[in-house]
BASE-579318 format. One line per field, with one value per residue (C-alpha): residue number from 1; chain; x, y, z. Coordinates in nm, 2 decimals. Example, Ala and Ser with C-alpha at 12.3 -4.5 7.8 and 13.67 -1.06 7.14 Angstrom:
! BASE-579318
nr = (1:2)
kette = (A:A)
xx = (1.23:1.37)
yy = (-0.45:-0.11)
zz = (0.78:0.71)
***
This chain:
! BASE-579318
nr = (1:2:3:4:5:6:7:8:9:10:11:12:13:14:15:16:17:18:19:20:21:22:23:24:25:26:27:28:29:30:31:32:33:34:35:36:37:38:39:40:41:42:43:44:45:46:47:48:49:50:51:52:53:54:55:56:57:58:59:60:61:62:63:64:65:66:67:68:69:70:71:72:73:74:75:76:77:78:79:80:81:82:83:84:85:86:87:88:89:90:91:92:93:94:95:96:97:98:99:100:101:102:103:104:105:106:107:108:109:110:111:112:113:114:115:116:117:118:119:120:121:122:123:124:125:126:127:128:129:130:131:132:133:134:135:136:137:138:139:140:141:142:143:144:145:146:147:148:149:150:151:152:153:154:155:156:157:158:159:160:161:162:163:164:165:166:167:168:169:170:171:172:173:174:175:176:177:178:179:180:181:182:183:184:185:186:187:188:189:190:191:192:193:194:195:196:197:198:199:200:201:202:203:204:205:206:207:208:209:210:211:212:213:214:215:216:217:218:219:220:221:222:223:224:225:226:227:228:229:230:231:232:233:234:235:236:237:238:239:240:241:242:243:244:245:246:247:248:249:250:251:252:253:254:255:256:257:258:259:260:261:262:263:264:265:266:267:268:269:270:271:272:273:274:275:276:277:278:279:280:281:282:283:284:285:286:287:288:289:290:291:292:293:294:295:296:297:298:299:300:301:302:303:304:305:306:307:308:309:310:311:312:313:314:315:316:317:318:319:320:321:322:323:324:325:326:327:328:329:330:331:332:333:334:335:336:337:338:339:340:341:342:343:344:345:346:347:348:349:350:351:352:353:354:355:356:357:358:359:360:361:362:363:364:365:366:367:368:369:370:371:372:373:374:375:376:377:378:379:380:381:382:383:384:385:386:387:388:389:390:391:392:393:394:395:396:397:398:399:400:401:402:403:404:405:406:407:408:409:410:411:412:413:414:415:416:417:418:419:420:421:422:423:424:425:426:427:428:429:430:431:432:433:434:435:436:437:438:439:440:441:442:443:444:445:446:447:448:449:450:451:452:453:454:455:456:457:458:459:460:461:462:463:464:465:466:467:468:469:470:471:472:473:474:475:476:477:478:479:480:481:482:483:484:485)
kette = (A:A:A:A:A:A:A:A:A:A:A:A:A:A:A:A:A:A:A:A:A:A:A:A:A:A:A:A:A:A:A:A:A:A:A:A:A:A:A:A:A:A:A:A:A:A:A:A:A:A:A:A:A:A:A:A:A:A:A:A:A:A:A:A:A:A:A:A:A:A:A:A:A:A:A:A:A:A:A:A:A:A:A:A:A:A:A:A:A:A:A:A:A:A:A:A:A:A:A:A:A:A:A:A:A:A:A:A:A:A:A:A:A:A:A:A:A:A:A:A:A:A:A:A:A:A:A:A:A:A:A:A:A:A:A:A:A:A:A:A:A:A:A:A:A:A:A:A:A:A:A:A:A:A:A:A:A:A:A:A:A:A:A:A:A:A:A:A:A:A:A:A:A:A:A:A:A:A:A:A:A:A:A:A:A:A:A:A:A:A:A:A:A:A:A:A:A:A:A:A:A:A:A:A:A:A:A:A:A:A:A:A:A:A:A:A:A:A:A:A:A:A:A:A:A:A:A:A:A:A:A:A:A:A:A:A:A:A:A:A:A:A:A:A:A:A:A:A:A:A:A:A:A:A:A:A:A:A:A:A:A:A:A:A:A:A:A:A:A:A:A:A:A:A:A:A:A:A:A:A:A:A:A:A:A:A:A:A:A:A:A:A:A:A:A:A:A:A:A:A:A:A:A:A:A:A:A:A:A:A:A:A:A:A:A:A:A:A:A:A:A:A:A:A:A:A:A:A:A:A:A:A:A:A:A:A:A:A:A:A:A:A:A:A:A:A:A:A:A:A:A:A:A:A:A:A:A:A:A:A:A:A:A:A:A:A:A:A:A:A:A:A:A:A:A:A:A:A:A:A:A:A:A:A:A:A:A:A:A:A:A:A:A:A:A:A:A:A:A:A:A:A:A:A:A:A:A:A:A:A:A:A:A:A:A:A:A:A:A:A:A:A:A:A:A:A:A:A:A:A:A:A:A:A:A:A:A:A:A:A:A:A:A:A:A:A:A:A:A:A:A:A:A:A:A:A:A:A:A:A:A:A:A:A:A:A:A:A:A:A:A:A:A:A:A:A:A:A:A:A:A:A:A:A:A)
xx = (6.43:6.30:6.37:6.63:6.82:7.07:7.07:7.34:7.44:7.58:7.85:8.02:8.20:8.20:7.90:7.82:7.63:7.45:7.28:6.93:6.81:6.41:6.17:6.19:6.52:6.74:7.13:7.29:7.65:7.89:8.06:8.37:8.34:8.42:8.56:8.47:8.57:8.38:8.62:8.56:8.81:8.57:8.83:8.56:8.29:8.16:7.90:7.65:7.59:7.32:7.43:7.01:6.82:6.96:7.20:7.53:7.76:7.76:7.98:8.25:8.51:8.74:8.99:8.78:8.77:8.49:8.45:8.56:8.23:8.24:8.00:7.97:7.68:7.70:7.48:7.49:7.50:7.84:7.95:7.89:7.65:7.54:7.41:7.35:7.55:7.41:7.60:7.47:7.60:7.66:7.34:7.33:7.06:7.05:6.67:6.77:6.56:6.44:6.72:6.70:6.71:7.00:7.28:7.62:7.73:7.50:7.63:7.62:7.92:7.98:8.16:8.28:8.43:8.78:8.78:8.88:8.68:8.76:8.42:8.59:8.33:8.55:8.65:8.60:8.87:8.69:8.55:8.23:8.19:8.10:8.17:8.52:8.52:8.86:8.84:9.16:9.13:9.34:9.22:9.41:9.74:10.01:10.17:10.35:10.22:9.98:9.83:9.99:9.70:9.74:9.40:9.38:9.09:9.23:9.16:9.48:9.63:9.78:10.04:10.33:10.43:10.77:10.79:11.11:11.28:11.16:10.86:10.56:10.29:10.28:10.00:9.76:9.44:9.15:8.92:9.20:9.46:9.73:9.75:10.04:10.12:10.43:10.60:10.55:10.75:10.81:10.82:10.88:10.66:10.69:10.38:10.49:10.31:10.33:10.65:10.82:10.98:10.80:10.62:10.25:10.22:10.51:10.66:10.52:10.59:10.39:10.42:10.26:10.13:10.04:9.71:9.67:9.53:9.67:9.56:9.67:9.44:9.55:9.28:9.23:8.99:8.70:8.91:9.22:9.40:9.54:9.64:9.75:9.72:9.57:9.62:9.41:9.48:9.19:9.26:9.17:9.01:8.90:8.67:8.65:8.56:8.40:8.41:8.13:8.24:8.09:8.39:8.16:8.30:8.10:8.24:8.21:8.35:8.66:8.68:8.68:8.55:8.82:8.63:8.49:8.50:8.11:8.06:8.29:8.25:8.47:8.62:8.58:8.49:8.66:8.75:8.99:9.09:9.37:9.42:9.71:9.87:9.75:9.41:9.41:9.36:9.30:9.33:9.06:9.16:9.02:8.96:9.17:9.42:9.30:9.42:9.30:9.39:9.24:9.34:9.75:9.75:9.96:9.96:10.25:10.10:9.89:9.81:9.52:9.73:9.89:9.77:9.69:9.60:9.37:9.19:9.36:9.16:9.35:9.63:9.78:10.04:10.40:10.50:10.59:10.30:10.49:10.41:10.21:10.16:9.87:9.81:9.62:9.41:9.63:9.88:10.05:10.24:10.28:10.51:10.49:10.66:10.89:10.75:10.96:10.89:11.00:10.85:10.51:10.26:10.17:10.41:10.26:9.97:9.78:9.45:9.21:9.30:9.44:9.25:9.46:9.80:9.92:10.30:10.50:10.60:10.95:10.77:11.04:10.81:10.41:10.23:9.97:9.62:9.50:9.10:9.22:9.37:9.72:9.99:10.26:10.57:10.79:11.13:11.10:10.76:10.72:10.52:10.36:10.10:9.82:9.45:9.08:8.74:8.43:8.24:8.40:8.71:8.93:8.89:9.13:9.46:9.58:9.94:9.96:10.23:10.53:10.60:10.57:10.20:9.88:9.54:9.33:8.94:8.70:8.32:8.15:8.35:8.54:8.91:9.23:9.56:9.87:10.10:10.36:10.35:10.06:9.69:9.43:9.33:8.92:8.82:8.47:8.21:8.41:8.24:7.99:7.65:7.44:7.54:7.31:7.58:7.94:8.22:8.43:8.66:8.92:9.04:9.32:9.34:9.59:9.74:9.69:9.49:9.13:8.96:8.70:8.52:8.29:8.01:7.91:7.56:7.73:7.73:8.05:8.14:8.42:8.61:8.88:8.94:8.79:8.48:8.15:8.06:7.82:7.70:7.51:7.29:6.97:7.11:7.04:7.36:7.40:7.64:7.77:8.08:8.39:8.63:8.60:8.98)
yy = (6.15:5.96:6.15:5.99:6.06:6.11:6.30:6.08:6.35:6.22:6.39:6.19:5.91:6.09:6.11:6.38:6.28:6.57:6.49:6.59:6.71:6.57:6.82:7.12:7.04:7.33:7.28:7.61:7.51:7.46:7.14:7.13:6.87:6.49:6.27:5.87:5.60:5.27:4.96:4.66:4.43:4.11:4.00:3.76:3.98:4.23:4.46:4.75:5.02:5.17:5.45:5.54:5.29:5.53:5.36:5.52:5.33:5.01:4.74:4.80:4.54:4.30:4.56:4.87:5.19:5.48:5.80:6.00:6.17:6.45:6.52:6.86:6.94:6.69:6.69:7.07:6.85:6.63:6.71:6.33:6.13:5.79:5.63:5.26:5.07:4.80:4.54:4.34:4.12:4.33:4.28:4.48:4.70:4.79:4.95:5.30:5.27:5.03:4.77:4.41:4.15:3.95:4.18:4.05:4.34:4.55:4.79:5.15:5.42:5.69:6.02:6.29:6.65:6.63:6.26:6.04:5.70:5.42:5.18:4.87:4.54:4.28:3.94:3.88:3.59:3.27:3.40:3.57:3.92:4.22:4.61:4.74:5.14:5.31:5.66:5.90:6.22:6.45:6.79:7.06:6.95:7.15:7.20:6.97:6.65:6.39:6.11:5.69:5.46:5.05:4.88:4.53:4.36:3.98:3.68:3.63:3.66:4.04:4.19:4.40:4.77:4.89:5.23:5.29:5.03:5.11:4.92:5.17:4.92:4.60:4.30:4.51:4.28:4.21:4.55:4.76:4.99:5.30:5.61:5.84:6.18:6.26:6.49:6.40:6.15:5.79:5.57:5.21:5.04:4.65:4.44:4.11:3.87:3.95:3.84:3.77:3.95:3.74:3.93:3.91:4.09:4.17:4.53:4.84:5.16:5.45:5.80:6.04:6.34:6.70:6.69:6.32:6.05:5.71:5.41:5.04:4.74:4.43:4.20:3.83:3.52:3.40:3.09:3.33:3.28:3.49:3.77:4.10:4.48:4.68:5.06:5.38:5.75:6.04:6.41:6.55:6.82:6.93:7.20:7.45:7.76:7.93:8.28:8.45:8.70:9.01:8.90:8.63:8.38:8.07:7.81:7.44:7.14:7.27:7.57:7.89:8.26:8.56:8.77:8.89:9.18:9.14:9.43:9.64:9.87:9.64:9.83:9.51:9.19:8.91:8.62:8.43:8.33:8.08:7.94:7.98:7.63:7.67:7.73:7.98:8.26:8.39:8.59:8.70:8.86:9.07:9.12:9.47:9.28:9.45:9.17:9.11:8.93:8.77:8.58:8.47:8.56:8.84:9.12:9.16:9.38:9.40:9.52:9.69:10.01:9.83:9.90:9.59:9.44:9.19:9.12:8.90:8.54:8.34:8.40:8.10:8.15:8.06:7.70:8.00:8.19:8.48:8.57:8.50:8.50:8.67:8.50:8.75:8.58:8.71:8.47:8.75:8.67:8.93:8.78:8.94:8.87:8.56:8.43:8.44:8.52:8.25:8.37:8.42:8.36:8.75:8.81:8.48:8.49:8.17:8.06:8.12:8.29:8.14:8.04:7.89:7.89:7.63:7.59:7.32:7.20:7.37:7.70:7.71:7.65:7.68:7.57:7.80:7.66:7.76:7.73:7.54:7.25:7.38:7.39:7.56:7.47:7.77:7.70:7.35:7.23:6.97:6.96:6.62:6.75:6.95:6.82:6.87:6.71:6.73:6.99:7.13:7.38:7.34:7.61:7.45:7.31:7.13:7.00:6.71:6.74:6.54:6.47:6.61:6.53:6.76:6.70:6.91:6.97:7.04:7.30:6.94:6.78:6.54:6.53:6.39:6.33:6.41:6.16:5.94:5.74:5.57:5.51:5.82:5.78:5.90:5.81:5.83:5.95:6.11:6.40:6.36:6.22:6.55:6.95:7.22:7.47:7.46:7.42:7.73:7.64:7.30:7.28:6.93:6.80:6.82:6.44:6.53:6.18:6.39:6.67:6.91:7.09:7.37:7.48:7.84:7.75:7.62:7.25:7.12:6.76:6.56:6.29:6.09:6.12:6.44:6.45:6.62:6.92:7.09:7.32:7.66:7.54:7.59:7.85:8.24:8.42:8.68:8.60:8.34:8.13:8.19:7.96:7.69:7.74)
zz = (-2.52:-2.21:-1.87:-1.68:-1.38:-1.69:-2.00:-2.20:-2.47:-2.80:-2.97:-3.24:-3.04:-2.74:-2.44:-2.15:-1.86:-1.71:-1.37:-1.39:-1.05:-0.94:-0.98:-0.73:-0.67:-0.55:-0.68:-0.48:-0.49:-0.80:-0.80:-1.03:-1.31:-1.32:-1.57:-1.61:-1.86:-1.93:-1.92:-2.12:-2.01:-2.03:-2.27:-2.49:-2.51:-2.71:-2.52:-2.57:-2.28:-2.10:-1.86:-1.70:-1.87:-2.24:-2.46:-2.43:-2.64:-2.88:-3.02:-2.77:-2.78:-2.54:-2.40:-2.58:-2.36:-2.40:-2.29:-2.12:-1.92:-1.81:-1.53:-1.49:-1.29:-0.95:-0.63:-0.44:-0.12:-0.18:-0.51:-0.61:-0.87:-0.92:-1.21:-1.35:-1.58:-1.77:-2.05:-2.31:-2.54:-2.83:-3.13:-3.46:-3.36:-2.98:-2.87:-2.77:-2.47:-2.23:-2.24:-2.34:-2.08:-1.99:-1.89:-1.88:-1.62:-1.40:-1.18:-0.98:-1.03:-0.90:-0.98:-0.74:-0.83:-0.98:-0.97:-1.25:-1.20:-1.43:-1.47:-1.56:-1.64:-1.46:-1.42:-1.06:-0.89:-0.90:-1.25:-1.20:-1.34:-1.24:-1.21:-1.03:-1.01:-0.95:-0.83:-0.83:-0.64:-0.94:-0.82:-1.08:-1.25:-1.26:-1.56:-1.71:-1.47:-1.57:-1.36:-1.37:-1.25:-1.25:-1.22:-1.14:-1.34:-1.34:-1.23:-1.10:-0.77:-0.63:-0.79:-0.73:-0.94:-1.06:-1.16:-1.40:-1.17:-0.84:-0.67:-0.59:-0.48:-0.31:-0.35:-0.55:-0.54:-0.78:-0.85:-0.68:-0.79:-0.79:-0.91:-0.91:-1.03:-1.22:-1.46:-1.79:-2.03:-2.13:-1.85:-1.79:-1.59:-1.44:-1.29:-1.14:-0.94:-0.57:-0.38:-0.73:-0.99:-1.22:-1.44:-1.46:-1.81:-2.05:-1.94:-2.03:-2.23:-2.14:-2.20:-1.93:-2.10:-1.98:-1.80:-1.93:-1.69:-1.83:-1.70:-1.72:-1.67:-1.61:-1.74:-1.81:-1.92:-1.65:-1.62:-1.55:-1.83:-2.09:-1.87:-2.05:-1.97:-2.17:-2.21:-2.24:-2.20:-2.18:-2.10:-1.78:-1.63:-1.96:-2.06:-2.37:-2.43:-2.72:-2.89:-3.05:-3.35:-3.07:-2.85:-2.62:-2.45:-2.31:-2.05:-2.06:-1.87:-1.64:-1.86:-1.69:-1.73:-1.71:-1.89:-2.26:-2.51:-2.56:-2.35:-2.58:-2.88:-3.14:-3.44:-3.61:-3.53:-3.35:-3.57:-3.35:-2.98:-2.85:-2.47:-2.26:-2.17:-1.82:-1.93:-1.72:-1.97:-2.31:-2.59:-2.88:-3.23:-3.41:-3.80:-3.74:-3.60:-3.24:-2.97:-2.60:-2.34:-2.02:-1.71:-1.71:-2.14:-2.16:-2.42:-2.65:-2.91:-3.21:-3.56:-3.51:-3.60:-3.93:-4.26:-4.33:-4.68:-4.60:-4.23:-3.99:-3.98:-3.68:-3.38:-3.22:-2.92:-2.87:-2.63:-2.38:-2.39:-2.38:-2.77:-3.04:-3.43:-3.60:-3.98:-4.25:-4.49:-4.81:-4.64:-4.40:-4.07:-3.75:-3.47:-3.14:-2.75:-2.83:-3.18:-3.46:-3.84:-4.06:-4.32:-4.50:-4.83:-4.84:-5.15:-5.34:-5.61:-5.37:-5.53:-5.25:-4.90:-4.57:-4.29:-4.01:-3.85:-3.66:-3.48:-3.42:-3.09:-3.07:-3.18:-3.48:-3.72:-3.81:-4.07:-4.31:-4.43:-4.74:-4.87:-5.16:-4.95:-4.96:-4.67:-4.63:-4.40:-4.26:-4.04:-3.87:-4.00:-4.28:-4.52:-4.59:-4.83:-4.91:-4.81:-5.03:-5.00:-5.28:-5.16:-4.90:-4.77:-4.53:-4.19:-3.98:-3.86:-3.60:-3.51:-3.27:-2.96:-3.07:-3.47:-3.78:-3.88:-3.88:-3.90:-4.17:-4.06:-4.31:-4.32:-4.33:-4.04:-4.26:-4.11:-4.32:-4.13:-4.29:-4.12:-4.26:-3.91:-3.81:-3.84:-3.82:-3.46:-3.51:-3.89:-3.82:-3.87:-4.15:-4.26:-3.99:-4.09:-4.04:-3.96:-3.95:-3.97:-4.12:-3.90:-3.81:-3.56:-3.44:-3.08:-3.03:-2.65:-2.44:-2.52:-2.90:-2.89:-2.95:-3.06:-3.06:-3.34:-3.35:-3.57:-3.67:-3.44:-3.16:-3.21:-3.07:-3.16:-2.96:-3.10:-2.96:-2.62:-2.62:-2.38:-2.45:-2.17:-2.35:-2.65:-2.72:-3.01:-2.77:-2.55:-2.73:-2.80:-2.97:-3.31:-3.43:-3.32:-3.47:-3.28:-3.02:-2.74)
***
């Protein structure tokens, strides 16, 4: 790849910029990661992207959103990056270098540490177009809290912001905006035209979800017509971790380190880990059934001292955090702290073994995984079918926030969504085009709207609005991943 101030990343649908310091550079400091989306609220345009001169994204659509970035690796001096942004008129075959001429948009952004910054190609007033960036300082959520943002991108005069009834902002102009924090939920949100309770766009429905940043543009025609707001939600301060089967654990993103069993003598290896929903801690399991926990994860026992029949293959942890179940792969089930047993496939002749576990949003109910395809649904769980693909098995679960659908990920990276709702929100690349090493491991973002995957070598792959910090394919460890948290 041509040296940039930017290595643009590609992992499935998703990009990481990585600042790339000039030579003899010295980056002393540690600047907490950034997240930035790319805005195409042109509204008759299709375009293709080059973030440093590299193309970072194609085909994207009037109203399309990509990312998010994560920049996880700013300036030692001010924790802040720049890099260029270039649009084209979208062509079937993009050079992956040295853009065409002709831009539609050219512009400079800029990211700064736990900063959300929307990049949103923009029709100016009087109908020229250019680049608006819309920063929002969002520092650490608490739990529970998400971030509201209203970007002007119109060309249309100011406009005014109701909140569930209640005006927030006040003559809002072209290529500015809000951004609030709240608690999360639906919410009803208004935007008239200044002065006026006349509304500028229809109202809106949104839902504010934890750690979510979700952002409404308000976007329109060069000649000002056809005004309409269009929606996008990514998950912030986002970061993953992954375990190694020695009890490793490797950072990425906004991820943090509270320590590791790598430096201890296992009795058996670790197969599994799960985060705490503060993402402030952890806990790894073991094939014994041995369980440890890090940062604010708590222990509430194990089966390391069990006779067990078969060796424990995953461990996922309560809404609470204050338990957790252990699965076995003949189909067992060990509650601990305030999980409950609702019952289990140990005493049923299953074709093949189980690999994952994965409870509902209540914590009533979880759902078992077989290698055959088959799912099982215990206390308020449904089951909406079983899932196989030629050539493959299935290695894991995951259960979206609200409803009663789950997604099924498969050793080659294909996906299938069980879901009697709506459309399956990342169909491709589905399996993905190329893997050096079977996937092992499925990690579902905050918002439910994304997800990570993880392969036995490291590769991570991020789909949805799940950004891209990183990977250990070139970086030595010292055995092989066995979950991605």
């Amino acid at each position: 790849m041509k040296t940039s101030r930017w290595l643009v990343a590609v992992a499935a649908s998703t990009f990481a910029l990585v600042p790339i310091a000039p030579s003899g550079a010295a980056v002393s400091t540690f600047c907490a990661a950034g997240d930035a989306t790319i805005v195409n609220a042109l509204r008759t345009t299709s375009v293709d992207g080059y973030i440093g001169g590299s193309l970072a994204f194609r085909n994207l659509a009037p109203g399309g959103v990509v990312g998010s970035y994560s920049v996880s690796a700013l300036s030692s001096e001010h924790c802040r990056s720049t890099s260029r942004l270039q649009l084209f008129a979208a062509t079937p075959k993009p050079p992956a270098q040295a853009p065409p001429s002709g831009a539609v948009v050219t512009g400079v952004f800029s990211v700064g540490t736990l900063q959300h910054t929307d990049v949103v190609a923009v029709v100016k007033t009087g109908g020229a177009t250019g680049i608006a960036q819309f920063a929002s300082q969002t520092g650490v959520l608490p739990r529970h809290a998400g971030v509201l943002a209203v970007r002007h991108a119109a060309n249309t005069g100011p406009v005014d912001v109701y909140l569930d009834g209640k005006r927030i902002a006040s003559n809002v102009a072209n290529r500015h905006g809000i951004a609030v924090r709240l608690t999360n939920g639906p919410r009803q949100l208004a935007i008239t035209h200044a002065g006026t309770m006349t509304p500028a766009v229809p109202p809106i429905h949104v839902v504010v979800g934890d750690g979510s940043f979700t952002a409404v543009y308000v976007s329109s025609r060069r000649d000002g017509s056809a005004v309409r707001a269009l929606t996008s939600t990514v998950a912030l301060g986002s970061g993953y971790r992954l375990v190694t089967s020695d009890g490793g654990i490797f950072t990425f993103g906004s991820a943090r380190f509270f320590g590791s069993a790598g430096n201890l003598a296992l009795a058996s290896p670790v197969v599994s880990g799960a985060s705490t929903s503060s993402r402030s801690g952890y806990w790894l399991v073991a094939a014994d059934g041995g369980v440890f926990a890090f940062g604010d994860a708590h222990f509430f026992g194990s089966a390391a001292s069990l006779p067990l029949r078969s060796p424990v293959v995953g461990m996922k942890p309560t809404p609470t955090d204050k338990g957790y179940w252990l699965v076995t792969a003949d189909g067992g089930v060990f509650a601990y702290g305030d999980a409950r047993f609702l019952g289990s496939v140990a005493a049923l002749h299953i074709s093949g073994s189980i690999v994952d576990l994965a409870p509902t949003r209540t914590g009533n109910g979880y759902l078992l995984l077989g290698t055959d395809g088959g799912v099982f649904a215990f206390g308020d769980a449904h089951f909406r079918g079983g899932a196989t693909q030629t050539g493959t098995t299935p290695i894991a679960l995951g259960a979206p926030i609200a409803g009663s659908d789950y997604w099924v990920m498969f050793a080659n990276g294909g996906r299938t969504e069980l879901n009697a709702t709506r459309a399956f929100l990342f169909p491709t690349p589905n399996p993905f085009p190329t893997v050096d090493s079977p996937m092992v491991s499925m990690l579902v973002t905050s918002t439910a709207e994304g997800l990570w995957t993880a392969s036995g070598d490291g590769g991570v792959f991020a789909l949805g609005n799940a950004g891209f910090y990183g990977n250990l394919v070139n970086t030595p460890h010292n055995a092989p991943i066995v979950a991605i948290i």
